[in-house]
C-alpha positions as CSV (number, residue, x, y, z in Angstrom):
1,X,121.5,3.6,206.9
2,X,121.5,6.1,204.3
3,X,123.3,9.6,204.5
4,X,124.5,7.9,207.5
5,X,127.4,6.3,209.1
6,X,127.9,3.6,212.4
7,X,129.7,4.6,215.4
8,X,130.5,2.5,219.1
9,X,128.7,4.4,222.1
10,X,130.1,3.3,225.3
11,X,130.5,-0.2,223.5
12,X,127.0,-0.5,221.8
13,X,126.9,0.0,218.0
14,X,124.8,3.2,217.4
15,X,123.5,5.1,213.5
16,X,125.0,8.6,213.5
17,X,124.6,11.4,210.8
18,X,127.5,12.8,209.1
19,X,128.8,15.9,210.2
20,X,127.4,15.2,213.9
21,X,129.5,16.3,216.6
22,X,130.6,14.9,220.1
23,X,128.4,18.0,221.5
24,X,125.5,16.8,219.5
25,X,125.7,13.3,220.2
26,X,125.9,14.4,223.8
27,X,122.9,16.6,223.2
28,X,121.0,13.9,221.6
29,X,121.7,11.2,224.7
30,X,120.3,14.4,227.4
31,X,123.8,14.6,228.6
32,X,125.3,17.3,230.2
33,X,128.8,18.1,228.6
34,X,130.2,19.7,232.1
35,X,129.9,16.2,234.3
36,X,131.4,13.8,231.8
37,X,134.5,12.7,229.9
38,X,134.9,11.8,226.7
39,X,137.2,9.8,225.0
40,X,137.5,9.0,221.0
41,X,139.3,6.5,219.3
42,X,141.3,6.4,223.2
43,X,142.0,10.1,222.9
44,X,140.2,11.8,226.0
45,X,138.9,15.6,224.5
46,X,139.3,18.7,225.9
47,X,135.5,20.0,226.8
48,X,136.2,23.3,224.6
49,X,136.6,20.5,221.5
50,X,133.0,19.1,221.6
51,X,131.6,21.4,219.2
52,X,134.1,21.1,216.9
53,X,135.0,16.9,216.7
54,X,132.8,15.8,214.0
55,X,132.5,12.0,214.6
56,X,133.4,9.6,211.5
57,X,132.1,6.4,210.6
58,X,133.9,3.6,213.3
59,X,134.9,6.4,215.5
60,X,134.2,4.7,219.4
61,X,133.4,7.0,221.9
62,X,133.5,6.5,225.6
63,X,131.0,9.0,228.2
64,X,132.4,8.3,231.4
65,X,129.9,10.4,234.3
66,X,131.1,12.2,237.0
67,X,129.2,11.1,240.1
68,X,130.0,13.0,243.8
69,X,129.6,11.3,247.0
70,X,131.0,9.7,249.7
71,X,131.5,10.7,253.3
C-alpha cells in the first residue's frame, strides 16, 4: 500500500493512512467514541487522547463496546 502503513484492528490486519488517528479510525468504522474502549499496543487511552494518537505502522488496537443490560 502506498503512502500507507498496516495496522491489527481487534486482531484482523487492516491498511491505514499515515497520520490517521484512533478518532479517525473510530470515525471511519461508524463507531461512537463515548461507548467504547480502546487499547494500543496494551495501553488502554484516555477518551480525551483520541484525537491526538496518531496510529503507526504495527500499532494493534483493541475496540472493546460497551453494551447495557441485564435485569
Amino acid at each position: 500500500m502506498s503512502n500507507g502503513i498496516q495496522i491489527h484492528v481487534n486482531g484482523e490486519a487492516r491498511g491505514w493512512r499515515i497520520g490517521g488517528t484512533v478518532a479517525d479510525l473510530l470515525n471511519e468504522l461508524a463507531i461512537k467514541n463515548e461507548r467504547v474502549a480502546v487499547e494500543l499496543n496494551l495501553e488502554i487511552l484516555d477518551r480525551k487522547d483520541f484525537g491526538h494518537r496518531s496510529l503507526k505502522d504495527g500499532d494493534r488496537v483493541e475496540i472493546l463496546s460497551f453494551i447495557g443490560g441485564g435485569r
